[in-house]
Each structure stands twice: as structure tokens, then as C-alpha cells.
C-alpha positions as CSV (number, residue, x, y, z in Angstrom):
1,X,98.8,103.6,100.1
2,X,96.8,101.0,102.7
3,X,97.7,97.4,103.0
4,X,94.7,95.4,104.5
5,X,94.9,92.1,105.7
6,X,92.3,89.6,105.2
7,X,93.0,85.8,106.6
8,X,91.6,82.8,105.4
9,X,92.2,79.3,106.2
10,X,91.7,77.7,102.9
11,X,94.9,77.2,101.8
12,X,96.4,74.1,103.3
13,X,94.7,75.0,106.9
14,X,97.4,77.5,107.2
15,X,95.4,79.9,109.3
16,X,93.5,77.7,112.1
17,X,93.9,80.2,114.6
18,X,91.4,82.8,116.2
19,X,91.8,85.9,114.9
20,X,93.6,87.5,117.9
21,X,96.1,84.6,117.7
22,X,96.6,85.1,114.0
23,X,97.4,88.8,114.7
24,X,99.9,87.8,117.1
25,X,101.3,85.9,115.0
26,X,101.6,88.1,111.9
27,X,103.1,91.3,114.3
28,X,105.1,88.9,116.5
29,X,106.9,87.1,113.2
30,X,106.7,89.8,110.2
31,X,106.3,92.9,112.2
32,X,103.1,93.4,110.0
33,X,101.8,97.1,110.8
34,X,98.8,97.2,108.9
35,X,95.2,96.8,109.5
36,X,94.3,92.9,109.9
37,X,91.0,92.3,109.5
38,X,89.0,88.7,110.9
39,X,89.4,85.3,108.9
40,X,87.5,85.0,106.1
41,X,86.1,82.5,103.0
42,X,87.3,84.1,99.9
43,X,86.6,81.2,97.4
44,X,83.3,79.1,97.2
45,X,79.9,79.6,98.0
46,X,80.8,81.1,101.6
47,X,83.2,83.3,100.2
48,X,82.6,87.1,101.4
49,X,81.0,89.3,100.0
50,X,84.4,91.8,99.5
51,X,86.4,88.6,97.9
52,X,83.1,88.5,95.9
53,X,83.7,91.9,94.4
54,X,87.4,92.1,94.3
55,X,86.8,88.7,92.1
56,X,84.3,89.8,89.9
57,X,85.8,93.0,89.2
58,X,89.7,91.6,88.2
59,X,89.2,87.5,87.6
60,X,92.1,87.2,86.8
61,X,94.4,85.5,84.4
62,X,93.3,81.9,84.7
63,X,90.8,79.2,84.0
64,X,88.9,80.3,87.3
65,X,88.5,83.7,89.0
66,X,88.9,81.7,92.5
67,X,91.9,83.0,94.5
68,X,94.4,80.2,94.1
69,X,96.6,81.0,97.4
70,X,97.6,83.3,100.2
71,X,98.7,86.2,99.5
72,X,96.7,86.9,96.0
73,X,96.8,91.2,96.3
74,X,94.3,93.4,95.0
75,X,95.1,97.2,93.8
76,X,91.8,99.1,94.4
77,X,92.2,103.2,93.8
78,X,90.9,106.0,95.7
79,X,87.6,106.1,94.6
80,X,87.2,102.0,95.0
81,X,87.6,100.9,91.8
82,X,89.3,97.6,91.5
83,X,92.5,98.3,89.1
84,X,94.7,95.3,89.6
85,X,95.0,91.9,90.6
86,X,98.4,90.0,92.0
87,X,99.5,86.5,91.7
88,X,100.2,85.3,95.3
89,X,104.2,85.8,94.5
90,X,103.6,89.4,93.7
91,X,106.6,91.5,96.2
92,X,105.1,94.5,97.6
93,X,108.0,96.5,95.6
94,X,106.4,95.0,92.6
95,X,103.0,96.3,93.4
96,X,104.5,99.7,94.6
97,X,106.1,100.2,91.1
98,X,103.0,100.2,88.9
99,X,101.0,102.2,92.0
100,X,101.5,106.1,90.3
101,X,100.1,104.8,87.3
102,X,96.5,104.5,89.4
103,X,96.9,107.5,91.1
């Protein structure tokens, strides 16, 4: 399993940095060891194209299939399907308990 980080400052400006101070950030405060990636848009019309995808493919369980905070998580398998989608309160020991059933 691969935890990617994706930024975004949409959410209460909570990321305003450059991406090399975000990362410094993340490692220096939550020892985060994964792959963080550059900020991007992940609701609206500038929204990338991945969020796009991940969006389209799990909407979720809402009124909208906009991302409604930091945090939202998406399970995607080994061939790239998207299999799950995570409210933004999801624990990572959550998501690890329903992974063997996408393996």
C-alpha cells in the first residue's frame, strides 16, 4: 500500500505555503514518509485533472461530489481502479481494515 499526498489550499487557506515549505512542514511536524506531491485545486473549475477522476469515479455520499475537506482519502487498486472513497475523518487504521478486501 502507497499513501500519496496531494495539498490544496482550499480549505480555510490552510496550505498557503510553497510546496517545499509545505513538505517541511508535513515531515518536520507528522513525520510524513510518503510521497507529497505539489498543491493542487481539487474542487471547481480549476480542479485537476486526477481530483477530476478520483471524483467522478467514487462521488461520494453527499449532495455534491466536491471534496468537502482535507484529508478526504481515496482507495484506488493495483490496476487504477477507483474502489473507495473516505470522509476527511477516515483513520488510516480504518482504511487499512477494509484494504484485503481490494486486493
Amino acid at each position: 500500500m502507497q499513501v500519496l499526498g496531494f495539498p490544496c489550499n482550499q480549505f480555510g487557506a490552510q496550505e498557503p505555503g510553497t510546496d517545499a515549505e509545505i513538505l517541511e512542514f508535513v515531515t518536520s511536524k507528522f513525520d510524513v514518509d510518503f510521497p507529497m506531491f505539489s498543491k493542487v485545486d481539487v474542487n471547481g473549475d480549476g480542479a485537476c485533472e486526477l481530483y477530476r477522476i478520483l471524483k467522478e469515479a467514487q462521488p461520494g455520499d453527499g449532495d455534491s461530489p466536491e471534496i468537502t475537506w482535507n484529508f478526504e482519502k481515496f482507495l484506488v487498486d493495483r490496476e487504477g481502479n477507483v474502489v473507495k472513497r473516505f470522509p476527511p475523518m477516515t483513520s488510516p487504521e480504518d482504511i487499512a481494515a477494509v484494504v484485503p478486501d481490494y486486493l
